[in-house]
PADO-311215 format. One record per residue: residue number from 0; x, y, z of N, C-alpha, C in turn. Coordinates in steps of 0.1 Angstrom, whole numbers, always signed. Example, Ala and Ser with C-alpha at 12.3 -4.5 7.8 and 13.67 -1.06 7.14 Angstrom:
BEGIN
+-----+-------+-------+-------+-------+-------+-------+-------+-------+-------+
| num |   n_x |   n_y |   n_z |  ca_x |  ca_y |  ca_z |   c_x |   c_y |   c_z |
+-----+-------+-------+-------+-------+-------+-------+-------+-------+-------+
|   0 |  +132 |   -57 |   +78 |  +123 |   -45 |   +78 |  +132 |   -33 |   +78 |
|   1 |  +128 |   -22 |   +71 |  +137 |   -11 |   +71 |  +129 |    +0 |   +79 |
+-----+-------+-------+-------+-------+-------+-------+-------+-------+-------+
***
This chain:
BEGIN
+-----+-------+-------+-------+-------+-------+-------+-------+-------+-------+
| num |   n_x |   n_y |   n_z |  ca_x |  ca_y |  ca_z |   c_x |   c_y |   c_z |
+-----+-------+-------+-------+-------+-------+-------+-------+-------+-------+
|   0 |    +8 |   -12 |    +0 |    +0 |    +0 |    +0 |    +9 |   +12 |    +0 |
|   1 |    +4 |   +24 |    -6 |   +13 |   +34 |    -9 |    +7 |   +47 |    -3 |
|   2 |    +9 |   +56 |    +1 |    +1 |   +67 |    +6 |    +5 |   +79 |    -5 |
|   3 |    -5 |   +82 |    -4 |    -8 |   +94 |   -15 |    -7 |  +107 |    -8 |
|   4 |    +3 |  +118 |   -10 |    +0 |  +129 |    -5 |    -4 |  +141 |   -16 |
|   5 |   -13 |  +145 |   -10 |   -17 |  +157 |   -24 |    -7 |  +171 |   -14 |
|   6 |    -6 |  +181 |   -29 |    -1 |  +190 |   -23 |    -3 |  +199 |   -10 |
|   7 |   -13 |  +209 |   -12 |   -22 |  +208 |    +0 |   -18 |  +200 |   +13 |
|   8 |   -17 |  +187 |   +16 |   -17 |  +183 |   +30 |    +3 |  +184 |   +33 |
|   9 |    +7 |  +181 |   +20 |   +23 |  +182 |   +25 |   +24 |  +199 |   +29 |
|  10 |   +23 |  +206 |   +23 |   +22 |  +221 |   +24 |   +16 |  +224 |   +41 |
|  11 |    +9 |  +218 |   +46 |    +1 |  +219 |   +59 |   +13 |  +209 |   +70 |
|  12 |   +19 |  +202 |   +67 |   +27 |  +195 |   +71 |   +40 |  +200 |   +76 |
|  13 |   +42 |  +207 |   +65 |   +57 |  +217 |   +60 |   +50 |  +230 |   +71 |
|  14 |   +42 |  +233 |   +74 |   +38 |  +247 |   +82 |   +39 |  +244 |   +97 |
|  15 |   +33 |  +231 |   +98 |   +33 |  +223 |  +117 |   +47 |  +226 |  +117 |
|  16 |   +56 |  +219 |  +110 |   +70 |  +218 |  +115 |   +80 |  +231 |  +118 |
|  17 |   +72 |  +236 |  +107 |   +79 |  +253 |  +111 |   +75 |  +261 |  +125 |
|  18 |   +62 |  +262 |  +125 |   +57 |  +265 |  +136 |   +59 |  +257 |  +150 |
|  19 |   +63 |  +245 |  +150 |   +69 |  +237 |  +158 |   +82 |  +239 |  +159 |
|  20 |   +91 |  +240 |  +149 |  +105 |  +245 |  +148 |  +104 |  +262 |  +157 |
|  21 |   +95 |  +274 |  +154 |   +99 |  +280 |  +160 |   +96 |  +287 |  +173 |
|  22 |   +81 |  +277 |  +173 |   +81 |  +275 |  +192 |   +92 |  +273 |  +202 |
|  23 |  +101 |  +257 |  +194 |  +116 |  +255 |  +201 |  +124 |  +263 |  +198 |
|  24 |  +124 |  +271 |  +192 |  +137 |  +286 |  +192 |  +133 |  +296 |  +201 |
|  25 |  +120 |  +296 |  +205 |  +117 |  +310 |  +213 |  +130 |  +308 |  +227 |
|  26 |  +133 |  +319 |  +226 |  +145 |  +319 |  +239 |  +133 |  +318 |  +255 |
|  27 |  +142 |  +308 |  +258 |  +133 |  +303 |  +274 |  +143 |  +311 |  +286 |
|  28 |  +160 |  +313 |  +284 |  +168 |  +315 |  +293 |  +160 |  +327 |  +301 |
|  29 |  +161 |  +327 |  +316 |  +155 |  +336 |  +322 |  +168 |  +341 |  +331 |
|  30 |  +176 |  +351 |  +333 |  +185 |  +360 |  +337 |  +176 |  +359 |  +353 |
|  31 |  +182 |  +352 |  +362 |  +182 |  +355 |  +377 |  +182 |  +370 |  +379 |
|  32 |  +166 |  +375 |  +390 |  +169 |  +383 |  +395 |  +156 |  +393 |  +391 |
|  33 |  +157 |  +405 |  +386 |  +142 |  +415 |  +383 |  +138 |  +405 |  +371 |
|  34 |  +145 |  +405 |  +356 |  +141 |  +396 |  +350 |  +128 |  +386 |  +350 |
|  35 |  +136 |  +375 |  +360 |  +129 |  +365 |  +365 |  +114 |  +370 |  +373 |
|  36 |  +117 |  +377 |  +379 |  +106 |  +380 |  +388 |   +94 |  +387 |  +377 |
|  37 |   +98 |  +392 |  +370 |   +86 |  +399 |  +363 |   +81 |  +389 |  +352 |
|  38 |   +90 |  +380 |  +349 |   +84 |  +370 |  +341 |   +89 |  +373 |  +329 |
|  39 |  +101 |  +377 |  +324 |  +106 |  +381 |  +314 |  +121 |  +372 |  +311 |
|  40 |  +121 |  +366 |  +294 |  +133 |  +361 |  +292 |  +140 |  +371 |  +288 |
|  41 |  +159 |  +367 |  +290 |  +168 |  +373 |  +282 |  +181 |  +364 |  +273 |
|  42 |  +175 |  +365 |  +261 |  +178 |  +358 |  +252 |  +196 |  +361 |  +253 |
|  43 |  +196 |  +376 |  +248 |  +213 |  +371 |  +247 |  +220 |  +370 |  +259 |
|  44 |  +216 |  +367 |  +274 |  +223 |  +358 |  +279 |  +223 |  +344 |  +274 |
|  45 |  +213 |  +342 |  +269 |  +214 |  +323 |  +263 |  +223 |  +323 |  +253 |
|  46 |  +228 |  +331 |  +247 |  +234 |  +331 |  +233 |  +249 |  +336 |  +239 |
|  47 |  +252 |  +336 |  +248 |  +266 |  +341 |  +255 |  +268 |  +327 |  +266 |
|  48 |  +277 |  +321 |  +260 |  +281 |  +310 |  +273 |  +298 |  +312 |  +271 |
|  49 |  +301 |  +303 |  +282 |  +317 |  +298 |  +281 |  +322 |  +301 |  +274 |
|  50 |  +316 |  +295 |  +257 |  +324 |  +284 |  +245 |  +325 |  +301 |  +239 |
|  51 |  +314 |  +305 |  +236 |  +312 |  +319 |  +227 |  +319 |  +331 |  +235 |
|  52 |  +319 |  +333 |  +245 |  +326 |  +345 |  +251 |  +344 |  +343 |  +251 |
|  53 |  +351 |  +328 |  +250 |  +362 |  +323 |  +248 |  +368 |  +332 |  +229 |
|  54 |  +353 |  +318 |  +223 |  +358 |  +318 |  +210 |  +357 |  +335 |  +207 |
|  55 |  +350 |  +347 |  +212 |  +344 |  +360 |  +209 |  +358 |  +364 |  +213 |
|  56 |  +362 |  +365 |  +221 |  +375 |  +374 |  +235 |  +385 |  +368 |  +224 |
|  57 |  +390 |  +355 |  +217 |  +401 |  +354 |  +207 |  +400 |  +358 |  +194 |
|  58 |  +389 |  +363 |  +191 |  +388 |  +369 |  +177 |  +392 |  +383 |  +181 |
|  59 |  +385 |  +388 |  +191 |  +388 |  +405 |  +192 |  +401 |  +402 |  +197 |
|  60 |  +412 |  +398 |  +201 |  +426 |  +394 |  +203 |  +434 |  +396 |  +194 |
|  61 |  +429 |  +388 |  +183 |  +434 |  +386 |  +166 |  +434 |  +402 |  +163 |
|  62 |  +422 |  +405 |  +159 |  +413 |  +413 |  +156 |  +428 |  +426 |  +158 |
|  63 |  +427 |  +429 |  +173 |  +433 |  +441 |  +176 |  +448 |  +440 |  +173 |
|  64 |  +455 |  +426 |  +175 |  +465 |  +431 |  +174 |  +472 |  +422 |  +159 |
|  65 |  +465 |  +425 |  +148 |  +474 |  +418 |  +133 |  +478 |  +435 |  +128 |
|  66 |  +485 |  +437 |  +131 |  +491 |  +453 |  +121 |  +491 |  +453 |  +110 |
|  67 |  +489 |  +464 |  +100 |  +483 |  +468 |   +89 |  +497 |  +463 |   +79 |
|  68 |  +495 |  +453 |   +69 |  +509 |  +449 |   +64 |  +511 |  +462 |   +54 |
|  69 |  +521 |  +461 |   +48 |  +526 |  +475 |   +36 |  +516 |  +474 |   +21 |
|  70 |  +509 |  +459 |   +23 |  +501 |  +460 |    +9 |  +488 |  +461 |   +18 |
|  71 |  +489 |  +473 |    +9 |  +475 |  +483 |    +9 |  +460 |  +476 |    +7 |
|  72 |  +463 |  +465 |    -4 |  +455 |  +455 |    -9 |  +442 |  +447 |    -4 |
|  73 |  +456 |  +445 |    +8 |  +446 |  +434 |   +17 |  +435 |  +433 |   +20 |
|  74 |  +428 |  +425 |   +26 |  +412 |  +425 |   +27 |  +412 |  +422 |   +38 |
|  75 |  +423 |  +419 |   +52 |  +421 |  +418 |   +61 |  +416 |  +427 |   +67 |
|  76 |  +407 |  +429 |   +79 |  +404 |  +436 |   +88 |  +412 |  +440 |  +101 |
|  77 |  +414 |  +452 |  +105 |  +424 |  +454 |  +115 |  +424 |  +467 |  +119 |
|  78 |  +426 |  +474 |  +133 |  +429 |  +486 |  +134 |  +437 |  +494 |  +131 |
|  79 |  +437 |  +504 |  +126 |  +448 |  +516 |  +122 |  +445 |  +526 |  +134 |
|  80 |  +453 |  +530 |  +141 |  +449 |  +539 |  +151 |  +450 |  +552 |  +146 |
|  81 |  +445 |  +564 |  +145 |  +448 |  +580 |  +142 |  +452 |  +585 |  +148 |
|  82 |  +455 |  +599 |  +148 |  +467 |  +607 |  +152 |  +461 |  +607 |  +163 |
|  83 |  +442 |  +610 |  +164 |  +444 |  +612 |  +180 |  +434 |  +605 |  +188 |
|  84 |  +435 |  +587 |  +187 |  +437 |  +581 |  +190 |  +452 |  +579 |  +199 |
|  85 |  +460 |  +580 |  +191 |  +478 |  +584 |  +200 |  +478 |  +593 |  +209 |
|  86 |  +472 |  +606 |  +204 |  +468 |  +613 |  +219 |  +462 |  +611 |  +226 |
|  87 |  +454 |  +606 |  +226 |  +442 |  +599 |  +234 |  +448 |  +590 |  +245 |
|  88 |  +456 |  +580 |  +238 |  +465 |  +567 |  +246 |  +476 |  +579 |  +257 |
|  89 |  +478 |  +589 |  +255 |  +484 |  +590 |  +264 |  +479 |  +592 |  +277 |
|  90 |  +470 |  +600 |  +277 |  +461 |  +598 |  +292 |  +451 |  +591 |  +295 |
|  91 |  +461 |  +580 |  +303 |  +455 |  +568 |  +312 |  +432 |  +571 |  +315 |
|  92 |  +429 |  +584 |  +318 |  +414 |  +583 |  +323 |  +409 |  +588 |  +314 |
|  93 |  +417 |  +596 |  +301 |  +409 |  +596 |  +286 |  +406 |  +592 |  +283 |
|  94 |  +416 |  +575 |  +276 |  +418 |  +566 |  +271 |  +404 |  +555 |  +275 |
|  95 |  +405 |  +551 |  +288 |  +396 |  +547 |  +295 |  +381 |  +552 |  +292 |
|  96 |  +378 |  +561 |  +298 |  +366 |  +567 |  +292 |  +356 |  +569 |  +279 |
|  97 |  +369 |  +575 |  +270 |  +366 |  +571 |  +261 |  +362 |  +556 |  +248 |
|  98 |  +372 |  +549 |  +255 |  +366 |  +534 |  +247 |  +357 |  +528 |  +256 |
|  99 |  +356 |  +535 |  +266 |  +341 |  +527 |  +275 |  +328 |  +535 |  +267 |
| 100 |  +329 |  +546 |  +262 |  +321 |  +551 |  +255 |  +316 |  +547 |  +241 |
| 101 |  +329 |  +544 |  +238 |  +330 |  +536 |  +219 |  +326 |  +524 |  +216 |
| 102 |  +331 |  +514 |  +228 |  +329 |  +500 |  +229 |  +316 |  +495 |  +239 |
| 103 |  +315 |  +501 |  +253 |  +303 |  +495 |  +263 |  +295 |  +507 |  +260 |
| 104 |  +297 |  +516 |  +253 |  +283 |  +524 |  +255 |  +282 |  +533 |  +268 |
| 105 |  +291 |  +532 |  +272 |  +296 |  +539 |  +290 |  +288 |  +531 |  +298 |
| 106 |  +288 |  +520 |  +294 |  +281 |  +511 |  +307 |  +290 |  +506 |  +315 |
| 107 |  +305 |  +505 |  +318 |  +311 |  +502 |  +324 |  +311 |  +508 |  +341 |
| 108 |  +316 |  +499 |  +348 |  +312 |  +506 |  +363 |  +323 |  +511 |  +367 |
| 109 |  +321 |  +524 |  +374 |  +335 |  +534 |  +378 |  +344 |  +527 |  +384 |
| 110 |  +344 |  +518 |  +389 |  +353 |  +503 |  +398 |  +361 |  +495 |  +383 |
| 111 |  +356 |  +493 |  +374 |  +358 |  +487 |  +364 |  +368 |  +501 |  +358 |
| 112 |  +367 |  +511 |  +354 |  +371 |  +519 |  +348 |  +382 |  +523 |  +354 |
| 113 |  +383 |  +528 |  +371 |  +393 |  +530 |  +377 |  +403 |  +518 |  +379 |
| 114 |  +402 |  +505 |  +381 |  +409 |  +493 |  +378 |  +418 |  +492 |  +360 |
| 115 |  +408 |  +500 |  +353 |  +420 |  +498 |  +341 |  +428 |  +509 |  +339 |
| 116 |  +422 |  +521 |  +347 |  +434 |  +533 |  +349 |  +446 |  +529 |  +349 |
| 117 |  +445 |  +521 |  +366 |  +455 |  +518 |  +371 |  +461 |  +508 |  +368 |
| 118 |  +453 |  +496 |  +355 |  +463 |  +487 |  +347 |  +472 |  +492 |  +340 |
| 119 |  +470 |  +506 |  +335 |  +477 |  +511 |  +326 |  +492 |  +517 |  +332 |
| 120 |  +491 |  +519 |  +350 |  +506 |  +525 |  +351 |  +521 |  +520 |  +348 |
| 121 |  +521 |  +512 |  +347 |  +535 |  +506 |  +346 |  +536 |  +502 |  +331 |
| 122 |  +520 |  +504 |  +322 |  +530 |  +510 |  +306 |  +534 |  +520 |  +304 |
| 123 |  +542 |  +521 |  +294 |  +552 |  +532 |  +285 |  +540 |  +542 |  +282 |
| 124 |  +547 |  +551 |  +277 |  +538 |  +562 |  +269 |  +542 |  +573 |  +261 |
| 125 |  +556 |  +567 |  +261 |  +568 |  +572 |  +252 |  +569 |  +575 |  +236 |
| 126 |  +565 |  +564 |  +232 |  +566 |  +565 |  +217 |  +551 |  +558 |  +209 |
| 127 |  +554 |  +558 |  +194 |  +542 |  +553 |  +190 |  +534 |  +540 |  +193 |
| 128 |  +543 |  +537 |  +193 |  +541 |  +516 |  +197 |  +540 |  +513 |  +213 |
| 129 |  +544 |  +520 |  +219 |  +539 |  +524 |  +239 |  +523 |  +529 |  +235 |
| 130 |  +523 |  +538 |  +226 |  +507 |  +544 |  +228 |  +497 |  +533 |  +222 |
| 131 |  +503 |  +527 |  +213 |  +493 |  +516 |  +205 |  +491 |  +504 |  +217 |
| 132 |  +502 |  +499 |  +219 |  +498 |  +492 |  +230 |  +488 |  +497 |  +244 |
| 133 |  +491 |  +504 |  +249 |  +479 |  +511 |  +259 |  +464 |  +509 |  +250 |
| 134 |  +462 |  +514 |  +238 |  +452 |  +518 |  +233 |  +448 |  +505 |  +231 |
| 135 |  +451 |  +495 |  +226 |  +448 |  +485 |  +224 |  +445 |  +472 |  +230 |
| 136 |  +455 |  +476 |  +245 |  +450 |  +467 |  +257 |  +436 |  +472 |  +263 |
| 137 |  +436 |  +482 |  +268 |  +425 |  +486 |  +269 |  +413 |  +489 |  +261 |
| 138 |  +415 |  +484 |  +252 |  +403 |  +479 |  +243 |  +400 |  +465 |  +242 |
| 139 |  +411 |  +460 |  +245 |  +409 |  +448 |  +241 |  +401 |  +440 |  +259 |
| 140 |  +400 |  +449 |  +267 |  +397 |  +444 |  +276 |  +386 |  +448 |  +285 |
| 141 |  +383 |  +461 |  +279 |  +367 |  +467 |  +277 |  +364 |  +457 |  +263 |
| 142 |  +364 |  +450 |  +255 |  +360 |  +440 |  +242 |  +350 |  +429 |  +251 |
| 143 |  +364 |  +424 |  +260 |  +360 |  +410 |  +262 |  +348 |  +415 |  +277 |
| 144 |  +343 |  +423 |  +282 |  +339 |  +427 |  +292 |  +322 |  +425 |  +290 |
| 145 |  +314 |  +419 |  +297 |  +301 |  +416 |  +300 |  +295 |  +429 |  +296 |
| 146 |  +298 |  +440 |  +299 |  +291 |  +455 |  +296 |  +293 |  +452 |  +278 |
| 147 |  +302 |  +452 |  +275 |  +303 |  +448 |  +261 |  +296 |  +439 |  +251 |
| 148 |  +297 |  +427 |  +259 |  +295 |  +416 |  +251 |  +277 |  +415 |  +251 |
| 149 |  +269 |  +419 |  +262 |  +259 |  +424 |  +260 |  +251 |  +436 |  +263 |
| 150 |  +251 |  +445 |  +252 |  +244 |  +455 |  +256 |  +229 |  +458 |  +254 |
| 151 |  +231 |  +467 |  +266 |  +217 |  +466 |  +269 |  +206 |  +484 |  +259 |
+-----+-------+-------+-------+-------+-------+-------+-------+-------+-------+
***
């Protein structure tokens, strides 16, 4: 015996599964805390674990520190810093500030902010490559930072 499907019923079939398919995608994660209490999910906590904030924090790693090769050509992606960017890297609560503004949106907490101040005192700040590095660590670490990786 063979079953017959007319178009129609596969087409009705093809719609259950979708609509089934995107019942199971509605994000269920519920963020402990007001969240929870008011009965509200938050999805891009579900979409940020371990594996993704690892694999995310080594891309922006790459990301910041591959220097711009001499061919112009390339199609890599990478930072070029500007003139004042370089001025910027020189003071430690500019610098700060400022990529808390560029990168979290100034959501960073003045505890968090004053902590990368004071990561910055025992770099250089001497020459071009002292300023790139400042600029760059401290980006690279407002990047990997929960204010960052989800904003609100």
């Amino acid at each position: 015996m063979t079953a017959i499907r007319s178009p129609n019923a596969h087409g009705i079939a093809t719609a259950a599964a979708c609509i089934t398919e995107i019942k199971e995608s509605v994000p269920r994660f519920v963020q402990p805390g007001r969240l929870a209490t008011q009965g509200l999910v938050s999805p891009e906590f579900q979409i940020l674990n371990a594996a993704t904030l690892v694999s995310t924090t080594n891309f922006f790693q790459v990301y910041l520190n591959t220097r711009p090769p001499a061919d112009t050509i390339s199609q890599l992606v990478r930072i070029r810093l500007s003139p004042a960017d370089f001025a910027l890297a020189r003071n430690s609560e500019k610098l700060v500030e400022q990529l808390n503004v560029r990168l979290a949106g100034g959501s960073l907490q003045k505890s968090v902010t004053e902590r990368l101040v004071r990561m910055l005192a025992p770099f250089l700040a001497t020459t071009d490559e002292d300023l790139e590095s400042r600029f760059r660590s401290v980006a690279y670490v407002i990047l990997a930072s929960p204010q960052c990786a989800i904003q609100k």
